[in-house]
N, C-alpha and C positions, 0 to 999 in steps of 0.2 A: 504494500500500500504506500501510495508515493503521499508528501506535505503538498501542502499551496506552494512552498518554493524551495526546489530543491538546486544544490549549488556543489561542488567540487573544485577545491583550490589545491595545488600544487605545488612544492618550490625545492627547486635542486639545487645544492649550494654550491658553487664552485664545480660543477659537476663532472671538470675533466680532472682535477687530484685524484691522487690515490694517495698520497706521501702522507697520508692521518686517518684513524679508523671513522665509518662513516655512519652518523645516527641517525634513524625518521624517526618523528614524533607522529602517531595516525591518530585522528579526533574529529570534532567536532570546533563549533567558535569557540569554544573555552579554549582550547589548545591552541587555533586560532589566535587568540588575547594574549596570548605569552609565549609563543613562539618565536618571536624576534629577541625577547630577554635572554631563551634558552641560548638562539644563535650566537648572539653577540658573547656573554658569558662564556661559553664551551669553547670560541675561536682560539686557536691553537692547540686545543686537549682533540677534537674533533670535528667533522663536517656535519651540521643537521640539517638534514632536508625536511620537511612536512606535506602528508596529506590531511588534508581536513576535507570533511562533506557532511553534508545534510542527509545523507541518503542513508537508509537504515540498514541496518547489520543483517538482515532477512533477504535483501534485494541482490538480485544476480548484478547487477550495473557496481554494488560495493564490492563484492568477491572476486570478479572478472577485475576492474579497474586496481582494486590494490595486489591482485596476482602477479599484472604488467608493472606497480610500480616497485614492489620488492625486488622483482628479478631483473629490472633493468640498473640497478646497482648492487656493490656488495657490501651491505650492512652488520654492522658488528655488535649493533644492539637497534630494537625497535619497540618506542614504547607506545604503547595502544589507550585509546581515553575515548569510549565511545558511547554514552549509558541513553545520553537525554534526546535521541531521536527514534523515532519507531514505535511511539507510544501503544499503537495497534498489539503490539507481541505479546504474547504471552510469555510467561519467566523460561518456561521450557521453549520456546523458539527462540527467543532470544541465544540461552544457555547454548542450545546447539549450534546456532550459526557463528555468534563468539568464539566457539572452540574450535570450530574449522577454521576462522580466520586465523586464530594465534595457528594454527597447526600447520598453514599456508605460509608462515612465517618463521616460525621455527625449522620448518624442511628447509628454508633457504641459507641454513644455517646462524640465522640473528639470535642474540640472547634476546629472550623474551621480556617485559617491562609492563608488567597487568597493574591499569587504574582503578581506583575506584572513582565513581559519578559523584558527582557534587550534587551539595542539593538544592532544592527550587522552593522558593515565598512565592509567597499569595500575595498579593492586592494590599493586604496589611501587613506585608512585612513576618509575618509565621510561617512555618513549613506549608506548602502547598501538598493539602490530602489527597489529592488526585494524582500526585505524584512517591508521595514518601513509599508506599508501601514497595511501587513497583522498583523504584530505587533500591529499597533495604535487598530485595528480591535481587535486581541485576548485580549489587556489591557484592553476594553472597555467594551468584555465580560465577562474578571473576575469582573471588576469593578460592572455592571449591576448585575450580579448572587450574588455577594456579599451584595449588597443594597438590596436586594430581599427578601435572606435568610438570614441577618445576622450573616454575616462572617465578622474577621476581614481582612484589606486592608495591604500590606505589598510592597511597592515601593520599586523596586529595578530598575526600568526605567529609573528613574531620576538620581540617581546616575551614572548609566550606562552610559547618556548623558551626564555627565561633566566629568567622571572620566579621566586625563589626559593620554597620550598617551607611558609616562612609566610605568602604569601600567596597559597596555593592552598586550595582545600576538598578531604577526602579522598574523593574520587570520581572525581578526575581530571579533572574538565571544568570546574566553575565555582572563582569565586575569594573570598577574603576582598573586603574593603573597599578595603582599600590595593591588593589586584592589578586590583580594578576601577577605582581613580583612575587607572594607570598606562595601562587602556585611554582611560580618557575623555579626558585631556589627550591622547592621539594624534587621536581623535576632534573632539574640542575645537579641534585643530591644523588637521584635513583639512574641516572646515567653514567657518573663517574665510578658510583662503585659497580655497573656493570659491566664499565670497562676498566676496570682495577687502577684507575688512576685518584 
């Protein structure tokens, strides 16, 4: 089931290097929002490229497109962040199509790098119920698939829960600048020890 707008951004960094190991960030706008923090930060430890899109983890158009972008470099870690599109899924469609994609990614030999979703306010500012449960539900399944396969675990929930409410956007879902540096240095964090630097 497709959104009212569905989008796919891309970005290769430098993309003829090889002389540094090479990281993707794959997400959503969130990832989106502090992606350029991670680039800038990492420059010199590594290359990070990003996909981000709107399209849901269930859709052949995700699976197919991030197949071609995995194998068209060699990545040495790839961290996945993809909870808040596809509202439609059920926990078990979700769960499964999730675990073929990290599995799509791990075959290409990348250390794996499993988020959890962040979470989404309502209108006044409180957890949005239309969303908490299925959230609690898709953290639970990266968390599971992670223990499983051995992946690493990258909290960006928790933060999400306390982060204050200047630096959030009023929409409930994305964040000022400062709430997006608070994910990047987690981010920043769970990539350097997966590449032992």
């Amino acid at each position: 089931m497709k959104e009212h707008y569905e989008w796919l951004q891309t970005w290769s960094d430098e993309a003829e290097r090889t002389d540094l190991p090479r990281v993707l960030l794959v997400g959503d706008s969130i990832t989106g929002g502090y992606q350029q923090m991670v680039r800038e930060a990492l420059r010199g430890v590594c290359l990070v490229d990003y996909f981000c899109t709107s399209y849901a983890a269930d859709t052949a158009i995700y699976h197919t497109a991030l197949r071609m972008f995995v194998t068209d470099s060699r990545y040495a870690a790839v961290r996945f962040n993809h909870g808040l599109h596809g509202k439609h899924m059920t926990g078990e469609v979700y769960k499964e199509n999730v675990e073929r994609l990290l599995e799509q990614i791990s075959g290409c030999g990348a250390k794996v790098i499993a988020a959890l979703t962040t979470q989404v306010l309502d209108g006044e500012g409180k957890p949005d119920a239309s969303w908490e449960e299925k959230i609690a539900e898709r953290n639970a399944a990266i968390e599971d698939i992670a223990t499983r396969c051995g992946y690493a675990v990258n909290d960006l929930y928790a933060p999400s829960v306390s982060m204050p409410a200047e630096k959030r956007l009023g929409d409930g879902v994305h964040y000022q600048e400062a709430g997006y540096r608070v994910f990047a240095d987690k981010v920043i964090a769970a990539v350097r020890q997966a590449l032992g630097k």
